[in-house]
C-alpha positions as CSV (number, residue, x, y, z in Angstrom):
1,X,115.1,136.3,81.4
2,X,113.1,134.4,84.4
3,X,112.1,137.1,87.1
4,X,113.0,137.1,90.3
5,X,110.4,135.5,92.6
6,X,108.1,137.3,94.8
7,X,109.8,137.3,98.4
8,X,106.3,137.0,100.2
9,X,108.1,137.2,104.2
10,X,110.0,140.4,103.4
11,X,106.6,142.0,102.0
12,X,105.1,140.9,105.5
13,X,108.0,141.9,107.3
14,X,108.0,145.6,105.6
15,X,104.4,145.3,106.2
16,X,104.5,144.8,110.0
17,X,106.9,148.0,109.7
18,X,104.1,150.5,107.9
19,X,105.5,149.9,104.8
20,X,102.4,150.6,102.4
21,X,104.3,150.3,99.0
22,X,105.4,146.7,100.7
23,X,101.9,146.1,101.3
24,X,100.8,147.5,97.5
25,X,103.3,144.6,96.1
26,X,102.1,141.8,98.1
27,X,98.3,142.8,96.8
28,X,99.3,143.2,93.4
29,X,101.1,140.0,93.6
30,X,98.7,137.4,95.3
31,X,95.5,139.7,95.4
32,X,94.3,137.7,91.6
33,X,95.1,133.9,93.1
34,X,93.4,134.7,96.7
35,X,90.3,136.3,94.8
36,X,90.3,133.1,92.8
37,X,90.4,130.9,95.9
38,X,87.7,133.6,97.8
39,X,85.1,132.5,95.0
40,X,85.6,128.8,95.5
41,X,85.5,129.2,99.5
42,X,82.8,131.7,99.3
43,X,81.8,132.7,95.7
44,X,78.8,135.1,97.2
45,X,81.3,137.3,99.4
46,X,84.7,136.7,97.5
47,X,85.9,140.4,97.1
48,X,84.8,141.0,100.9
49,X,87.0,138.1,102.0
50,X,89.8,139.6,100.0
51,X,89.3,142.8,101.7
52,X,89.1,141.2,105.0
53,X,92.0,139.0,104.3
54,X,94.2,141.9,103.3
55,X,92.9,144.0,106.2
56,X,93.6,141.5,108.5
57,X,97.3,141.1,106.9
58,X,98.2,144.4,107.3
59,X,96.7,144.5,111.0
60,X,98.6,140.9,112.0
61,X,101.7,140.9,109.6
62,X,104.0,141.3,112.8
63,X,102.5,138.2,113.5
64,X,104.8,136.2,111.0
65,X,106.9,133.8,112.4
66,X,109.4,132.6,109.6
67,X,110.7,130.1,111.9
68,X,107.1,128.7,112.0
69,X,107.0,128.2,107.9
70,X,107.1,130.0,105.1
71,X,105.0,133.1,104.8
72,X,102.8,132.3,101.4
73,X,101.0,129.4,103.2
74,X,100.9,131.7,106.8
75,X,98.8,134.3,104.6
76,X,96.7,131.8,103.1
77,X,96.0,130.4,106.2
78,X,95.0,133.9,107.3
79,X,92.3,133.3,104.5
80,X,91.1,130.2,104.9
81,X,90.7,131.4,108.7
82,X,88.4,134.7,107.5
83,X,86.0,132.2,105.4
84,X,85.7,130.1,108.2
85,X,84.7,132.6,110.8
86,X,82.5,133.9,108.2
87,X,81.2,130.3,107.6
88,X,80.4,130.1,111.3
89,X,78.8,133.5,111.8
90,X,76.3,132.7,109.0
91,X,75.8,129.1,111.1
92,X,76.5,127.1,108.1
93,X,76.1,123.7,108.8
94,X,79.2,121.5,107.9
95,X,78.0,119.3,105.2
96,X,78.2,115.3,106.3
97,X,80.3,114.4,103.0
98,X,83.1,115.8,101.7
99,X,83.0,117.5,98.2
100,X,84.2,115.8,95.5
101,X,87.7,116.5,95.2
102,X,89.7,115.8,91.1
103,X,91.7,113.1,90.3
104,X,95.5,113.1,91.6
105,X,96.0,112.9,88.2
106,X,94.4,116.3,86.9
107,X,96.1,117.8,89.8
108,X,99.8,117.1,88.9
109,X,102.5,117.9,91.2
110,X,104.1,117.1,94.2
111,X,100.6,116.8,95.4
112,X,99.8,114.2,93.1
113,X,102.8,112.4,95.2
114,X,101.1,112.4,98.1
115,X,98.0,110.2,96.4
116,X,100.4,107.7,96.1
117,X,100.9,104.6,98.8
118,X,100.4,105.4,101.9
119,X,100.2,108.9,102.0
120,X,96.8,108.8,100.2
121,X,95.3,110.6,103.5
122,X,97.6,113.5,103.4
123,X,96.6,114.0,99.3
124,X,92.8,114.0,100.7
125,X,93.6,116.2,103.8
126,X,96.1,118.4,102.2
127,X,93.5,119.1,99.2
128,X,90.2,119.7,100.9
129,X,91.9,122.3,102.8
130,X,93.5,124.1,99.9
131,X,90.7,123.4,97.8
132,X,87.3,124.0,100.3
133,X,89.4,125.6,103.6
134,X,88.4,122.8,105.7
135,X,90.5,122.8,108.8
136,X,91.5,120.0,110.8
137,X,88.6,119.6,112.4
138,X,86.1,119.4,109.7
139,X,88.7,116.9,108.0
140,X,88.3,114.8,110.6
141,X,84.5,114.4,110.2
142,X,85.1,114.5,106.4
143,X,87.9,111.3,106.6
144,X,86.9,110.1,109.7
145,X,89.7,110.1,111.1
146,X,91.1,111.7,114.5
147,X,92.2,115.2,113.9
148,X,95.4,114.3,115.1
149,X,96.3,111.4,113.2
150,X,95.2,113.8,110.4
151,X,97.8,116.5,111.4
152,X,100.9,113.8,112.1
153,X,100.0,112.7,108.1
154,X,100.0,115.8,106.7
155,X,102.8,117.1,108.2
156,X,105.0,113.5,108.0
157,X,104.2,113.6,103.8
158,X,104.6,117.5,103.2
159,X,108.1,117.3,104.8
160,X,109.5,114.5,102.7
161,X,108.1,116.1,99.6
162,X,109.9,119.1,100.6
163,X,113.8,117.5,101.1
């Protein structure tokens, strides 16, 4: 029997509430995949950006809007958003070429999809983010493109991969 899956915006909802067991759940949950993403981002600092990430979660969780999106990519953007403040604290430069990111191939999935025809710069967008937590901005150095053109892609290819 398949278990039910994790309902990520009623942790967050209980959360903004005081709801510690709530809060206990959604770390025992997502705590091993965000630590796993916290040492690609930041591999010298990972458990601290956890911490801070789940500090700041508990802190902001009344901050979910689930008429914004859904809440597992809001608290991963509440990650990504640590390890760049951290990033910019240290005064990290931005390095002037992308990493090198795996084949659509290896990756599988919808986001394989987007590698395909025309939405090849959403696959590169949508991956550097998830994969190094660049934001828009550094994207947009990274692809050369204007940020915005970036953000109408990404958001035009991750909708019809949703319907």
């Amino acid at each position: 029997m398949e278990a039910a899956p994790f309902d990520h915006a009623a942790a967050l909802i209980a959360c903004s509430r005081g709801d510690h067991a709530a809060f206990h759940r959604l770390y025992e949950h997502e705590a091993p995949r965000m630590l796993a993403l916290c040492q690609h981002l930041l591999p010298e600092d990972a458990e601290d950006l956890l911490h801070d990430t789940f500090v700041l979660l508990w802190r902001n969780a009344d901050q979910y809007d689930a008429s914004m999106g859904a809440a597992r990519p809001w608290i991963y953007s509440v990650l990504r958003h640590v390890a760049n403040s951290r990033r910019l604290r240290r005064n990290n430069p931005v390095p002037v070429s992308p990493p090198a990111l795996p084949s659509p191939t290896h990756v599988g999935g919808r986001l394989a999809q987007l590698a395909q025809g025309d939405s090849a710069l959403s696959y590169e967008a949508v991956a550097h983010a998830y994969l190094h937590g660049a934001d828009y901005n550094r994207l947009s150095a990274w692809l050369r493109r204007d940020p915005n053109e970036i953000r109408a892609s990404v958001r035009k290819d991750l909708e019809k991969l949703s319907s």
